[in-house]
C-alpha positions as CSV (number, residue, x, y, z in Angstrom):
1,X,103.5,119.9,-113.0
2,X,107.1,120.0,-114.5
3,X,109.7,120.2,-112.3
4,X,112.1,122.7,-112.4
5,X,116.3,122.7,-112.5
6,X,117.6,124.6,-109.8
7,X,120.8,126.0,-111.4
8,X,122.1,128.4,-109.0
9,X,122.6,127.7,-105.4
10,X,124.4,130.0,-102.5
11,X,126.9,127.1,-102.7
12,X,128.6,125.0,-105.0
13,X,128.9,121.3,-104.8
14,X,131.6,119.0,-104.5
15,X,130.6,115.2,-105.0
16,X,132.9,112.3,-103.6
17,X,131.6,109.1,-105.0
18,X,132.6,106.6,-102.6
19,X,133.9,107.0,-99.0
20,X,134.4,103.8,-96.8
21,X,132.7,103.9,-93.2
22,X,134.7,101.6,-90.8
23,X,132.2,99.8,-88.7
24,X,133.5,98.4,-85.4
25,X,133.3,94.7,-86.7
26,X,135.6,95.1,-89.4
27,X,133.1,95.6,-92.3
28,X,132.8,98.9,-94.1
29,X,129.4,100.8,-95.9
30,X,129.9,102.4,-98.6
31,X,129.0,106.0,-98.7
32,X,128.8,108.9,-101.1
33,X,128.8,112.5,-99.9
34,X,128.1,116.2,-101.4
35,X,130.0,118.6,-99.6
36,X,129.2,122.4,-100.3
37,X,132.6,124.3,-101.3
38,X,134.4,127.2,-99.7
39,X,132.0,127.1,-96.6
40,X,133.9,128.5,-93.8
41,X,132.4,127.2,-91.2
42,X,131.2,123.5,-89.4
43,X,127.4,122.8,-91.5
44,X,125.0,119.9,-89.6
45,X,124.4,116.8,-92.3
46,X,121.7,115.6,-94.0
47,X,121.7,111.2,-94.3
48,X,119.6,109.1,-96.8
49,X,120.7,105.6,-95.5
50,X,118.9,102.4,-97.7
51,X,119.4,99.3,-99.5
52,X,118.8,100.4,-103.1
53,X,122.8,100.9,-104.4
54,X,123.7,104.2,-105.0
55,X,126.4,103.5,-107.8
56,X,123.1,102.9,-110.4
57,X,119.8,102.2,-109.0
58,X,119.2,105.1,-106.8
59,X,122.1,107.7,-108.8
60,X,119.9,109.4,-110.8
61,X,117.2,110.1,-108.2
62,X,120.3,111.1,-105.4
63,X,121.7,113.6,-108.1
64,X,118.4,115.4,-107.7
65,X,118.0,115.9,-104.1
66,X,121.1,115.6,-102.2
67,X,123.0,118.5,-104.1
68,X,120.3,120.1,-103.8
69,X,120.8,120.4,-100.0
70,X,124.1,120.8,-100.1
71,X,124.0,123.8,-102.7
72,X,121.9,125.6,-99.8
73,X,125.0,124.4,-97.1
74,X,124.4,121.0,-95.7
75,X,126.5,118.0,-95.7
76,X,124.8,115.2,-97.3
77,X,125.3,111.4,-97.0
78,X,124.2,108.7,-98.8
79,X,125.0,105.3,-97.4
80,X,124.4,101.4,-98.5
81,X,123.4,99.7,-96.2
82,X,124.9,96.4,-94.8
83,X,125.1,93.5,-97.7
84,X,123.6,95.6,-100.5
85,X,125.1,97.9,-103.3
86,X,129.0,98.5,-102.5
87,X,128.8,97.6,-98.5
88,X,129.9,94.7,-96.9
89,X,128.3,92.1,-95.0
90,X,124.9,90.6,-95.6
91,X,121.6,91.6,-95.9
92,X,119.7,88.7,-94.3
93,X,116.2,90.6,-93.3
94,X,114.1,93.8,-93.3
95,X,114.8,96.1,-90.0
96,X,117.0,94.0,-88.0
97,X,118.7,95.6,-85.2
98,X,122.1,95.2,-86.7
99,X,120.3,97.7,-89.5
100,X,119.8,99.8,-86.6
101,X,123.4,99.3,-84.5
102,X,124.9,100.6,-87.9
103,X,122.8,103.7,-88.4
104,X,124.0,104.9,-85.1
105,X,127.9,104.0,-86.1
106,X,127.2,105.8,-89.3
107,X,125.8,108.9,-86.9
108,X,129.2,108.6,-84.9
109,X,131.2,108.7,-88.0
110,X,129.4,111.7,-89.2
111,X,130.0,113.7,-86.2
112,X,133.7,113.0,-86.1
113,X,134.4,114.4,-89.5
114,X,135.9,117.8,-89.9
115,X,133.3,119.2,-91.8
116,X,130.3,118.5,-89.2
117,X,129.1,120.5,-86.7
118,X,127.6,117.7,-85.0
119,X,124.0,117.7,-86.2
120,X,122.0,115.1,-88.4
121,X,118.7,114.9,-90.3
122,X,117.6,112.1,-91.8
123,X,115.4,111.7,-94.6
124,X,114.1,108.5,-96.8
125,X,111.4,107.1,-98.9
126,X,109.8,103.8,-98.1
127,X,112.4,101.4,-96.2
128,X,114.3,104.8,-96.3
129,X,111.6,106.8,-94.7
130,X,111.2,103.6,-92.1
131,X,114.9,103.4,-90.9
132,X,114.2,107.3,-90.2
133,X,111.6,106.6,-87.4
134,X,113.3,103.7,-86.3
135,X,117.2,105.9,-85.3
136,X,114.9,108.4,-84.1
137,X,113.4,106.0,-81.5
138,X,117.2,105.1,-80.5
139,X,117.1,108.6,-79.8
140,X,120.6,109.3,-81.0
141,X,121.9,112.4,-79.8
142,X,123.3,113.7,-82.8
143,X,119.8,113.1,-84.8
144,X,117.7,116.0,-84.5
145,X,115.2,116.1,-87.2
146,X,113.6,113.8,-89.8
147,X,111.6,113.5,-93.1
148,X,110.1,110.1,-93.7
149,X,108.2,110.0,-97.0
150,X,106.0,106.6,-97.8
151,X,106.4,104.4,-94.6
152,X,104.9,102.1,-92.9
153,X,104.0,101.9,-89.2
154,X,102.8,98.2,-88.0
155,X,104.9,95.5,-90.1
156,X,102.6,92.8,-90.3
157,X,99.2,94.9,-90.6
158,X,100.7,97.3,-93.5
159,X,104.0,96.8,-94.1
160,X,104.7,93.8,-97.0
161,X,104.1,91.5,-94.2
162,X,100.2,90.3,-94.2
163,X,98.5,93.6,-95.9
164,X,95.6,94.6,-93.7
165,X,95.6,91.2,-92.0
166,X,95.1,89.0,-94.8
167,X,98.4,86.8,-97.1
168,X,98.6,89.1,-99.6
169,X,98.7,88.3,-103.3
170,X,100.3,91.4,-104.7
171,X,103.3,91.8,-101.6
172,X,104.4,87.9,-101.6
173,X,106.3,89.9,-104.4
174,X,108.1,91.9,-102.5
175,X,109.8,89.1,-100.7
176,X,110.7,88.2,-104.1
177,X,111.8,91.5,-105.5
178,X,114.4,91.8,-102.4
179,X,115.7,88.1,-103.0
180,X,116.5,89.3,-106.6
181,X,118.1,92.9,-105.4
182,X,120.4,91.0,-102.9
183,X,121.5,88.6,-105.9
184,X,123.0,91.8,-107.7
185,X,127.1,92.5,-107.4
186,X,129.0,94.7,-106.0
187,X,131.0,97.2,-108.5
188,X,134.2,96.0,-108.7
189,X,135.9,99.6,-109.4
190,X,134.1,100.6,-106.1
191,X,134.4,97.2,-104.0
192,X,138.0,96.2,-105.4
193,X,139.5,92.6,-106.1
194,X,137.0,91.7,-103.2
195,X,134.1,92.2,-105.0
196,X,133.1,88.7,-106.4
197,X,133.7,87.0,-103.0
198,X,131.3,89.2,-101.5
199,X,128.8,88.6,-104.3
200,X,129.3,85.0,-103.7
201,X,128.5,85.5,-100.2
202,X,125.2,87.2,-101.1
203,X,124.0,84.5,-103.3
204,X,125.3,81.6,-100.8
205,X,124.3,82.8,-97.5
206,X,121.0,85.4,-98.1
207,X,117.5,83.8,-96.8
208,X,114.7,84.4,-98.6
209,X,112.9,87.2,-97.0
210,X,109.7,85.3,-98.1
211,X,110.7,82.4,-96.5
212,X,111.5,84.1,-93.1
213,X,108.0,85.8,-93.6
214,X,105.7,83.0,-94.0
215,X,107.5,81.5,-90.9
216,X,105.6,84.4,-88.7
217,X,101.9,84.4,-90.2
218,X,100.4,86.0,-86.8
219,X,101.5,89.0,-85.4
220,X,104.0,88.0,-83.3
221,X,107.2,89.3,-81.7
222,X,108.9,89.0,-84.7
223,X,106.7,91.5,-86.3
224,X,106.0,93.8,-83.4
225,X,109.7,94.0,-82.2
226,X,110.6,96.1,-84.8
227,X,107.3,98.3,-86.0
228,X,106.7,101.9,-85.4
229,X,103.7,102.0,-83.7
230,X,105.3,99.9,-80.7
231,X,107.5,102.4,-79.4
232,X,105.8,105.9,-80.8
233,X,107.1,107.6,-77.4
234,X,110.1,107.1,-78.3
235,X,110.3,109.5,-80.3
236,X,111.5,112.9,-79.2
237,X,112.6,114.6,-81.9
238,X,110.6,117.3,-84.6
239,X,109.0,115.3,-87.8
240,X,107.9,115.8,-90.9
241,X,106.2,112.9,-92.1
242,X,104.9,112.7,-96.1
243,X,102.6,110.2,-97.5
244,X,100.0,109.8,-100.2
245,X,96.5,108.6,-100.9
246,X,97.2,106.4,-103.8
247,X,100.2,104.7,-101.4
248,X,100.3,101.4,-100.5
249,X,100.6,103.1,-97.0
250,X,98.2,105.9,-96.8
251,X,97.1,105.7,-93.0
252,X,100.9,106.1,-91.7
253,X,101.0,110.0,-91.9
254,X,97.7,110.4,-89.4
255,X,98.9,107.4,-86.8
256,X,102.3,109.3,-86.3
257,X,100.7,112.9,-85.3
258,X,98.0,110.9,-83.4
259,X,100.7,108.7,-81.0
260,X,103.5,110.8,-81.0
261,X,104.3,113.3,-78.2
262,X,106.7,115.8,-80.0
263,X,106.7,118.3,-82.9
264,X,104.9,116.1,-85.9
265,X,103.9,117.8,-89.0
266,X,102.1,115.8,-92.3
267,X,101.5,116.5,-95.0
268,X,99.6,113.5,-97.8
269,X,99.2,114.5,-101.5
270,X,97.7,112.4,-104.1
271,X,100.9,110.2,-104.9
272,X,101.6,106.5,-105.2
273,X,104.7,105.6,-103.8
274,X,107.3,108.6,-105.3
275,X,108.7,111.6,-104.2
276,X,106.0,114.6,-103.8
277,X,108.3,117.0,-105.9
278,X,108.0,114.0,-109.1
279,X,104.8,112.8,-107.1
280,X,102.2,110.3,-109.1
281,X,99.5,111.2,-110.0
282,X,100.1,114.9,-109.6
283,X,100.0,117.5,-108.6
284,X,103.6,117.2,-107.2
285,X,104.9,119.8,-104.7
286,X,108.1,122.1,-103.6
287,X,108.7,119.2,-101.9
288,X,112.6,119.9,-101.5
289,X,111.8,123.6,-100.7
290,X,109.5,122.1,-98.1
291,X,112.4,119.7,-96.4
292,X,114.9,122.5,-96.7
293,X,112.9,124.7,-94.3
294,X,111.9,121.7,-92.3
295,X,115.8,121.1,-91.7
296,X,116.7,124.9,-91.3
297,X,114.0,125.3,-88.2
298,X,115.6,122.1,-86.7
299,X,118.9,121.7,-87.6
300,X,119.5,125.7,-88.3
301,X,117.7,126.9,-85.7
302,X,115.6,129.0,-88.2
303,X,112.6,128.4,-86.8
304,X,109.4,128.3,-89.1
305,X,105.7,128.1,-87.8
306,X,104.5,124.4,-89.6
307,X,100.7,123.7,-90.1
308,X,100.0,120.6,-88.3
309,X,98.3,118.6,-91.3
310,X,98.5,119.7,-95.0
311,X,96.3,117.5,-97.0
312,X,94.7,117.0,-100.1
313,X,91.2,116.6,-101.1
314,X,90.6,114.5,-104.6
315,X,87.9,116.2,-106.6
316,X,85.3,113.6,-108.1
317,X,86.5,111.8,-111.4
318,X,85.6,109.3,-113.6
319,X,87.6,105.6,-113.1
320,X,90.9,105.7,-114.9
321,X,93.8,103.5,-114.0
322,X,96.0,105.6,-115.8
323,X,95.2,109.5,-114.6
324,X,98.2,111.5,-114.3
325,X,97.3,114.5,-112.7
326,X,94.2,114.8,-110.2
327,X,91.5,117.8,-109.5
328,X,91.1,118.9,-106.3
329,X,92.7,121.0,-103.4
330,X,94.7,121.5,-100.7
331,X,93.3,122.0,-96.9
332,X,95.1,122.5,-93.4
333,X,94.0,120.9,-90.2
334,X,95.5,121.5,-86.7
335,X,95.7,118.0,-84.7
336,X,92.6,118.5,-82.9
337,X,90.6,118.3,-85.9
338,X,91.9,115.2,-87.1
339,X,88.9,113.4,-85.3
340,X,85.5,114.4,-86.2
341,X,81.9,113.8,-85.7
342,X,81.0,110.8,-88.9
343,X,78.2,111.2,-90.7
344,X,75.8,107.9,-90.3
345,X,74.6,105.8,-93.0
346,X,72.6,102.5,-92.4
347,X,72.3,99.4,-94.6
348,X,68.9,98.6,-96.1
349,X,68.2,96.1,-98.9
350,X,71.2,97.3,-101.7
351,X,70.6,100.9,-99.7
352,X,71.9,103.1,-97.5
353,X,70.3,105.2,-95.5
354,X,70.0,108.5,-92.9
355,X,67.9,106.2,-90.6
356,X,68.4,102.5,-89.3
357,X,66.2,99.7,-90.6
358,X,64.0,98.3,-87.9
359,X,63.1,94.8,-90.0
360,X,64.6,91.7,-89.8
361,X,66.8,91.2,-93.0
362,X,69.7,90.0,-94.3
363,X,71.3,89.5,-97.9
364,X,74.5,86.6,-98.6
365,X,77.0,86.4,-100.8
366,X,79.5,84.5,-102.3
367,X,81.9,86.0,-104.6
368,X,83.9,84.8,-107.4
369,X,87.2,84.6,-106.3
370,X,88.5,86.9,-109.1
371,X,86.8,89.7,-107.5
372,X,89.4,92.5,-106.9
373,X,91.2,92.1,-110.1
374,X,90.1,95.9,-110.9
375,X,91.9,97.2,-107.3
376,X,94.5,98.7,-109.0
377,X,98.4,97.7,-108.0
378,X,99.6,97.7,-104.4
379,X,102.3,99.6,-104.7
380,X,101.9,102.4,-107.9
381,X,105.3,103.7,-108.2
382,X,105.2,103.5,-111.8
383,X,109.2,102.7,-111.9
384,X,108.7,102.0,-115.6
385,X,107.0,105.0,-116.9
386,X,103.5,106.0,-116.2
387,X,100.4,103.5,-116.4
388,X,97.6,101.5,-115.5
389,X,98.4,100.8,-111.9
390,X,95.4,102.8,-110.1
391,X,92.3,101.3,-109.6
392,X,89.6,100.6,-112.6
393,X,86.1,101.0,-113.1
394,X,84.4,99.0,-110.7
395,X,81.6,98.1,-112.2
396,X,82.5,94.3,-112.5
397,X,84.1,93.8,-109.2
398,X,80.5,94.9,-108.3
399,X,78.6,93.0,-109.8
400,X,80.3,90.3,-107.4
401,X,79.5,91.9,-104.6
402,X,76.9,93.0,-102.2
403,X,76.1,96.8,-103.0
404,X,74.6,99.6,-100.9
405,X,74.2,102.9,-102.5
406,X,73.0,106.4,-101.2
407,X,70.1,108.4,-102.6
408,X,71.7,110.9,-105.3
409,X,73.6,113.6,-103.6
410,X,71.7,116.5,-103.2
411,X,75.1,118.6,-102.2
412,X,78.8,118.0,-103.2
413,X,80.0,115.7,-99.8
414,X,83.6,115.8,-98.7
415,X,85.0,112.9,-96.4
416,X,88.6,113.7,-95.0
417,X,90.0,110.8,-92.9
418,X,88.9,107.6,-91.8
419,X,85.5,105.6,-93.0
420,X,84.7,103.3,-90.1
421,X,82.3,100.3,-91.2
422,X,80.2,98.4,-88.4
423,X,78.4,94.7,-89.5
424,X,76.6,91.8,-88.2
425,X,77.3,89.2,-90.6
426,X,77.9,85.1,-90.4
427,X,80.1,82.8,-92.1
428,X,78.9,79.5,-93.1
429,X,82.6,77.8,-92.7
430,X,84.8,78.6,-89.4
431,X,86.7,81.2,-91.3
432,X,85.9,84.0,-93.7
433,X,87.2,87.6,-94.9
434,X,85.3,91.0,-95.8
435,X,87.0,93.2,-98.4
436,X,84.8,96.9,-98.5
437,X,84.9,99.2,-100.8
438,X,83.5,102.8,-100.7
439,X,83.3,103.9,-104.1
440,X,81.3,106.8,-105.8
441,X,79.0,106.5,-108.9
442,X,78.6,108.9,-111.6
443,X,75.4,109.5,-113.7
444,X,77.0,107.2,-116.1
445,X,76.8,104.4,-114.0
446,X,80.6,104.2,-113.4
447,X,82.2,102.9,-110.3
448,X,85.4,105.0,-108.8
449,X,87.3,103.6,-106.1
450,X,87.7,105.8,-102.8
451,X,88.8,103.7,-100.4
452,X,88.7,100.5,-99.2
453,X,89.7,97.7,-96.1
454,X,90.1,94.0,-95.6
455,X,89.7,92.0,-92.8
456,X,90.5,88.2,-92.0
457,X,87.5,87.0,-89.6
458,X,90.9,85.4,-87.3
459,X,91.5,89.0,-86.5
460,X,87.6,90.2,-85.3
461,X,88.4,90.7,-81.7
462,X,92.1,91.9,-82.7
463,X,95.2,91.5,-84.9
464,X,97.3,90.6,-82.5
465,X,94.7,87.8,-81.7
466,X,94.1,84.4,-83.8
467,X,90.3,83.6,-83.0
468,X,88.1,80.9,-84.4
469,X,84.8,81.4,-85.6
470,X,82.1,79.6,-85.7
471,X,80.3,78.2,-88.7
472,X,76.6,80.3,-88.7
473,X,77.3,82.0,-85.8
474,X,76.3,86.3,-85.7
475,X,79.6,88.7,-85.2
476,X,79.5,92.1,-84.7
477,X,82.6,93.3,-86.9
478,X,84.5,96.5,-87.0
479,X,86.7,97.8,-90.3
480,X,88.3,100.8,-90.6
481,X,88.8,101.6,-94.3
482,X,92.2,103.4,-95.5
483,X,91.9,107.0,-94.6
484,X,91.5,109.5,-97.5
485,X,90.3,112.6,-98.7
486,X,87.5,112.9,-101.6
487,X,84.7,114.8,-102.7
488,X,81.7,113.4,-103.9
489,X,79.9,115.4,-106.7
490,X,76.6,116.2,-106.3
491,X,73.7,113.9,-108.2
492,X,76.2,110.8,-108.1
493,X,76.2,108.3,-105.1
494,X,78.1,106.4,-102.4
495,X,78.5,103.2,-102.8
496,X,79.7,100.6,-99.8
497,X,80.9,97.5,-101.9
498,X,81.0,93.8,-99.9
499,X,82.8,90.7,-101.2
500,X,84.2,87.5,-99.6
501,X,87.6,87.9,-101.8
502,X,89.7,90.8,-103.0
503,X,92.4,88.9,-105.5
504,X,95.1,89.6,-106.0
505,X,94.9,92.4,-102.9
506,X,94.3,89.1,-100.6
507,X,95.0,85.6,-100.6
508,X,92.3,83.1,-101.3
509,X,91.1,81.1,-98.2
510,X,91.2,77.4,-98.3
511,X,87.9,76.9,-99.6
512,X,84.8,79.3,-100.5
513,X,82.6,80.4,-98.4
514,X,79.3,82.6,-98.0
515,X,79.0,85.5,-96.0
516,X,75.6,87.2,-94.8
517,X,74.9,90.7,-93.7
518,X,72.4,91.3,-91.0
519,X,71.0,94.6,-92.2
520,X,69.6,96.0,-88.9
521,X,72.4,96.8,-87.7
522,X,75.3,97.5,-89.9
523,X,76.1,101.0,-91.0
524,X,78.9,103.1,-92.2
525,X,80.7,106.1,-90.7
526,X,81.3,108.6,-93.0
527,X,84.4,111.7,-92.1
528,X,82.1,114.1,-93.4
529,X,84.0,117.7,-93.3
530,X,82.6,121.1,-93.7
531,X,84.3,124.5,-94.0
532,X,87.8,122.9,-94.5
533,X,90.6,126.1,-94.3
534,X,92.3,125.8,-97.8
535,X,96.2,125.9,-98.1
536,X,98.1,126.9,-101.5
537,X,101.6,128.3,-100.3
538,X,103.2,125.3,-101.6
539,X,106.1,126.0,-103.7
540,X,106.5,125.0,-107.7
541,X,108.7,121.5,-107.6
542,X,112.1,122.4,-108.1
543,X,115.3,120.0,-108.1
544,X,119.4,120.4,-109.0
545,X,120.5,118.8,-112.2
546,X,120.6,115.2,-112.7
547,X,123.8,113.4,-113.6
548,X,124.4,112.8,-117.2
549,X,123.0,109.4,-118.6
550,X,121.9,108.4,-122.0
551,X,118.4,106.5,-122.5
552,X,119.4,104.0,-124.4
553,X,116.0,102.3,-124.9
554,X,112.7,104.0,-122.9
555,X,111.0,101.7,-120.2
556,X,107.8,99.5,-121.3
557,X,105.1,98.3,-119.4
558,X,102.6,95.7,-119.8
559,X,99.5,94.9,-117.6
560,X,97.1,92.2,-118.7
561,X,94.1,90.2,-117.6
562,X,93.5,87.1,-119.2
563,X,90.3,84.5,-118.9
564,X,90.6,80.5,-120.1
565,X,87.2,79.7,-120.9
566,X,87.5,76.2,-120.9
567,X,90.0,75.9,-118.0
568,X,88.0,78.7,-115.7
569,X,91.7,79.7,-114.7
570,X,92.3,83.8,-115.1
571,X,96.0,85.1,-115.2
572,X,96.3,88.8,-114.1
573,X,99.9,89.5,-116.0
574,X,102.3,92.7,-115.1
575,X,105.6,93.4,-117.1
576,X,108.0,96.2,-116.7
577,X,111.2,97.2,-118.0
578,X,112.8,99.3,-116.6
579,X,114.5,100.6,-119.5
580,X,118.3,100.7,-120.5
581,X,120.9,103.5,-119.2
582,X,123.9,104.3,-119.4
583,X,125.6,106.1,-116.6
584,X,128.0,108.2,-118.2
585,X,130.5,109.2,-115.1
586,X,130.3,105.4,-113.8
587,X,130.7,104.4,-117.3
588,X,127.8,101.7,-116.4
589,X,124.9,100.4,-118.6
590,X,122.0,99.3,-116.8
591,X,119.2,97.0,-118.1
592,X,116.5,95.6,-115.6
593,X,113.3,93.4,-116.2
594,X,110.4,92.0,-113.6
595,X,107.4,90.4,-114.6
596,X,104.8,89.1,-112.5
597,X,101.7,86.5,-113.4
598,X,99.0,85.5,-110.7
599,X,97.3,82.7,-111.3
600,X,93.4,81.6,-110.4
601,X,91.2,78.9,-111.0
602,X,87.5,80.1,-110.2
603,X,86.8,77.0,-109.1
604,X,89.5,76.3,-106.8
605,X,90.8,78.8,-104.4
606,X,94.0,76.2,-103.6
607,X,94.8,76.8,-107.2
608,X,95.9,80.3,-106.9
609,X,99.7,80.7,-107.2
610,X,102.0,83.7,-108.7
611,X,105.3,84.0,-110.4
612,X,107.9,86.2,-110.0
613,X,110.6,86.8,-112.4
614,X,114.1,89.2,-112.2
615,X,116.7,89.9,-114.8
616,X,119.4,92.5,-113.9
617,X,121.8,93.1,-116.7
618,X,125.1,95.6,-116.1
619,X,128.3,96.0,-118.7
C-alpha cells in the first residue's frame, strides 16, 4: 500500500537542526527538534533517542515521522546518543546504564525548556524501541507513555546476543555492523574544530561489541542485568508495543502484555524489521495515525478505548523469498485469549497424527550442516531495496531433515500464537541442537516456512542453566517455536521439519552428531483458533514530506549461494548498497556498502567462518 504525504497539518513546523544537551559530566548530545509554530500554549514532547546519526543515516526516515507529530502539536526530539552521530563521548556497549543515566538527563532537559509542559513519550524502532522499555522501567516521572516498535526482550535468548540459545551465524554480524557504525565521524559543521579528536577517540578507544559478547556465552549477569523481561513490573506506564511476524523478534509483542501489570496494547503485522506505515512485506498500516492517538489518550488526556491485541493472520502462499505484499487479515484478541486450548498432533513414522503411537520406534538423523541455508535472513529490513531475504522453498532443507506431515487438510486450519513441540530424543555425542520447522505443503509439493525454534541441548532444563548431556542417554525436550499467525489451506499439509543444524541461523557444534527421535512420545501443540473477531479500522499509511535529497545512484543487492564441488565448501554471499544520496539542506553525499560471506565446509563443522565488510563514504 502507498503511503500517503500528509500536507496539511493544524500546525506548522519549525525544524532546528542541532541543539546541544549539557550533560552533567561535561559532554553534550546532540539533538534536533520540530517545534509546532504559533502554539500558544505549553505542548508535552515526543523523544526518539538512538545511535543511528541523525545528520544522514536516520534524516530521511525522521523527516517523515517527527513533523508529523509536531504538525498535530507536540514537541519532538531526536537525540544521538552518547559516542555516535554528533554527541560526545563513547559508545563502548549495547544498553549500558550510562545509556540509561543519560535518557533520564535528556528527560530533565526536556521538561525545563519553555516550550514543555512537562510530559514525554517516547517512541523507537529496534535499539530505539528497546531504550523505550528500558526509561520506562526507571520510571521517570516525566515519561508517561511509549511506542516500542521491533524490540527485543531477553538479550541473550533473542536479542543479537546468542539467537534462541544457540552462537548465531547470521548476528555475529551485528557485532560487526556496530564496530563499523562507531568508526564513522562526526560532522564537522555540527561538531566544530572538535570533531576529528572525537573521531579519533572512537576509533582508539571503542571495543568491539563482538569481542565483549563472546566474553559472556551463558546467560549471565551481564546479559540479564540489562533485558526486559527481568524487571517487567517495573513498568507502570500505558504501552503500545508493535512488532512483526517476519522480525527477527516476533515473540516480544505477546511476552510484554503477558508480564506486564499496566495498560499494554500490541499490535504485530506482517513486517520484517521496518516501520508498519512503510512495513515489509505489506500490508503497511496508519501506523502514525495509530501512535498519534496512542500519545493523545496518554499524554493529552484524550482518552481512546485500545483493543488489547491487533494481529495479523497470513493467508497460505506459495514459498517466495521476495513477496512484497501478503494475503490475509486482521483479528482482535483481548488478553485473556492470548492462551488457548492447542490442538494435538503426535509423531508416527514421517507422520503426524490425531492419536499417539503406542509402538516402540524411533527414526535418526544427521544432517548436512548446510541445512538452513533456505531460512531466509535474520533480520529483513531490506535497507537496500526490496529482495530475497524471507525464507525459500524448503524443499531441500527437507530433504536433510526428519519430516512429519499431516493427512491433507480436510478444512482451512488457522494457528495464532505459540506452537509448543515436546520430544524424546538422544544424542550420540555429549552435546547436540534441534532446529524445527513447522512448514505447510501445497499440492505442488512446495515447502513454506511458518515458523520455527532452535535449541542448544546445554539449555534442556533452562537457559539460564549450562547442563551436560550424556552421550545415548533419552531427554524429554521442550521447544517453543516463534509465535505467529497463519492459515493453512485446505488439501495441503503440516509439516514439522527436524535437523541437527540450521546454518547460517546457528553456529555449527564442534563436531557432527546424530540425533534420534523416540516417536511414542513426541508430539506438537498446535494454537489452533476458531471464530477469530476481525479488525479493519486501521487507517491508510500516511506520513509528512521527506526532506529534499537526490538519488544519485539506486541501492543494489546481491544474495548468493555458492557450492565447490571439489572442495565440499559452500559460501552463502549477501551484498548491499545502500545507494548514494545527497542531502540537499546538509549539503552531504552519502555512499554506504556491507557485504557478508559465510563460509562452510560439509565436512568440517570447525571450518565454518564469516566475513564482514563496511565501507562508509561522505563528501
Amino acid at each position: 500500500m502507498e503511503t500517503f504525504i500528509k500536507k496539511k497539518f493544524p500546525y506548522k513546523v519549525n525544524f532546528i537542526e542541532n541543539i546541544w544537551i549539557n550533560l552533567k559530566d561535561g559532554n553534550k548530545l546532540a539533538a534536533s527538534i520540530w517545534l509546532p509554530k504559533n502554539i500558544k500554549k505549553k505542548i508535552p514532547t515526543i523523544l526518539e533517542y538512538i545511535p543511528y546519526r541523525k545528520r544522514d543515516t536516520t534524516s530521511i526516515r525522521d523527516s517523515i515521522r517527527h513533523p508529523y507529530y509536531a504538525g498535530h502539536g507536540y514537541a519532538c526530539i531526536r537525540v544521538d546518543m552518547r559516542g555516535t552521530g554528533d554527541s560526545d563521548g563513547l559508545m563502548l556497549d549495547e544498553y549500558l546504564p550510562q545509556e540509561a543515566n543519560d535518557g533520564l538527563e535528556i528527560l530533565n532537559w526536556i521538561t525545563k525548556q519553555k516550550w514543555s509542559d512537562g510530559k514525554v513519550g517516547m517512541t523507537g524502532v529496534s535499539w530505539g524501541g528497546i531504550i523505550c522499555l528500558q526509561m520506562a522501567i526507571l520510571q521517570p516521572k516525566s515519561l508517561k507513555a511509549i511506542v516500542p516498535v521491533h524490540y527485543s526482550v531477553d538479550r541473550y535468548y533473542d536479542d543479537a546476543g546468542y539467537f534462541l540459545g544457540s552462537y548465531p551465524g547470521q548476528t555475529v554480524g551485528w557485532g560487526a555492523l556496530m564496530e563499523g557504525f562507531n568508526s564513522r565521524p562526526p560532522d564537522p559543521l555540527i561538531s566544530g574544530k572538535n570533531w576529528k579528536k572525537k573521531w579519533i577517540d572512537r576509533l582508539k578507544k571503542t571495543d568491539s561489541f563482538l569481542n565483549i559478547w563472546l566474553n559472556h556465552q551463558q546467560n549471565d549477569s551481564y546479559w540479564l542485568k540489562n533485558s526486559i523481561s527481568q524487571k517487567y513490573l517495573n513498568i507502570k506506564i500505558p504501552i503500545l508495543a508493535v512488532g512483526g511476524w517476519a522480525d527477527c523478534w516476533p515473540n516480544s509483542v505477546i511476552r510484554l502484555i503477558e508480564n506486564t501489570n499496566t495498560k499494554c496494547f500490541g499490535i504485530i503485522g506482517p513486517w520484517g524489521h521496518s516501520y508498519p506505515h512503510v512495513g515489509k512485506p505489506g500490508p503497511s498500516i496508519g501506523f502514525l495515525q495509530e501512535s498519534l492517538k496512542f500519545f493523545n489518550s496518554f499524554l493529552k488526556n484524550n482518552e481512546t478505548n485500545f483493543k488489547s491485541l491487533r494481529l495479523w493472520i497470513n493467508s497460505s502462499h506459495a514459498p517466495n523469498p521476495k513477496i512484497n505484499k501478503k494475503k490475509g487479515w486482521w483479528v482482535s484478541l483481548n488478553k485473556k485469549e492470548i492462551n488457548t486450548k492447542k490442538d494435538k498432533l503426535y509423531f508416527g513414522i514421517n507422520k503426524l497424527n490425531k492419536n499417539k503411537s503406542h509402538l516402540i520406534q524411533k527414526l535418526s538423523i544427521l544432517s548436512s550442516l548446510t541445512c538452513g541455508l533456505n531460512s531466509g535472513e535474520y533480520m529483513p529490513w531490506f535497507a537496500s531495496g526490496y529482495g530475497a531475504e524471507l525464507p525459500d522453498n524448503q524443499i531441500i532443507d527437507d530433504s536433510e531433515s526428519l519430516v512429519f506431515d499431516s493427512n491433507k487438510l480436510k478444512n482451512n486450519y488457522v494457528i495464532l500464537g505459540k506452537t509448543s513441540l515436546t520430544v524424546e530424543l538422544s544424542s550420540n555425542k555429549n552435546f547436540g541442537m534441534i532446529a524445527t520447522r513447522l512448514c505447510e505443503i501445497n499440492e505442488n509439493g512446495d515447502s513454506n516456512l511458518v515458523t520455527f525454534g532452535i535449541l542448544n541441548f546445554n539449555q534442556i532444563n533452562g537457559k539460564n542453566i549450562n547442563y551436560k548431556i550424556k552421550a545415548n542417554k533419552k531427554y524429554k525436550v521442550n521447544l517453543n517455536l516463534n509465535d505467529t499467525g497463519y492459515a493453512f489451506k485446505k488439501n495441503n499439509k503440516i509439516r514439522i521439519s527436524i535437523s541437527t543444524s540450521y546454518w547460517p541461523m546457528a553456529w555449527p557444534l564442534p563436531e557432527k552428531f546424530k540425533l534420534t527421535i523416540y516417536l511414542k512420545n513426541s508430539f506438537i501443540e498446535l494454537p489452533k483458533r476458531t471464530n477469530l473477531i476481525k479488525y479493519n479500522l486501521f487507517k491508510k499509511p500516511e506520513q509528512s514530506k521527506p526532506i529534499s535529497y537526490n538519488q544519485i545512484i539506486k541501492p543494489k543487492r546481491l544474495r548468493q549461494i555458492s557450492r565447490n564441488i571439489e572442495t565440499k565448501e559452500t559460501t552463502y554471499y549477501v551484498k548491499d548498497f545502500f545507494g548514494k544520496i545527497k542531502l540537499k539542506d546538509a549539503n552531504l553525499i552519502t555512499e554506504d556498502f556491507t557485504s557478508q560471506k559465510y563460509f562452510l565446509n560439509e565436512n568440517d563443522p570447525l571450518s565454518a567462518k564469516v566475513q564482514y565488510n563496511f565501507q562508509y563514504n561522505f563528501q
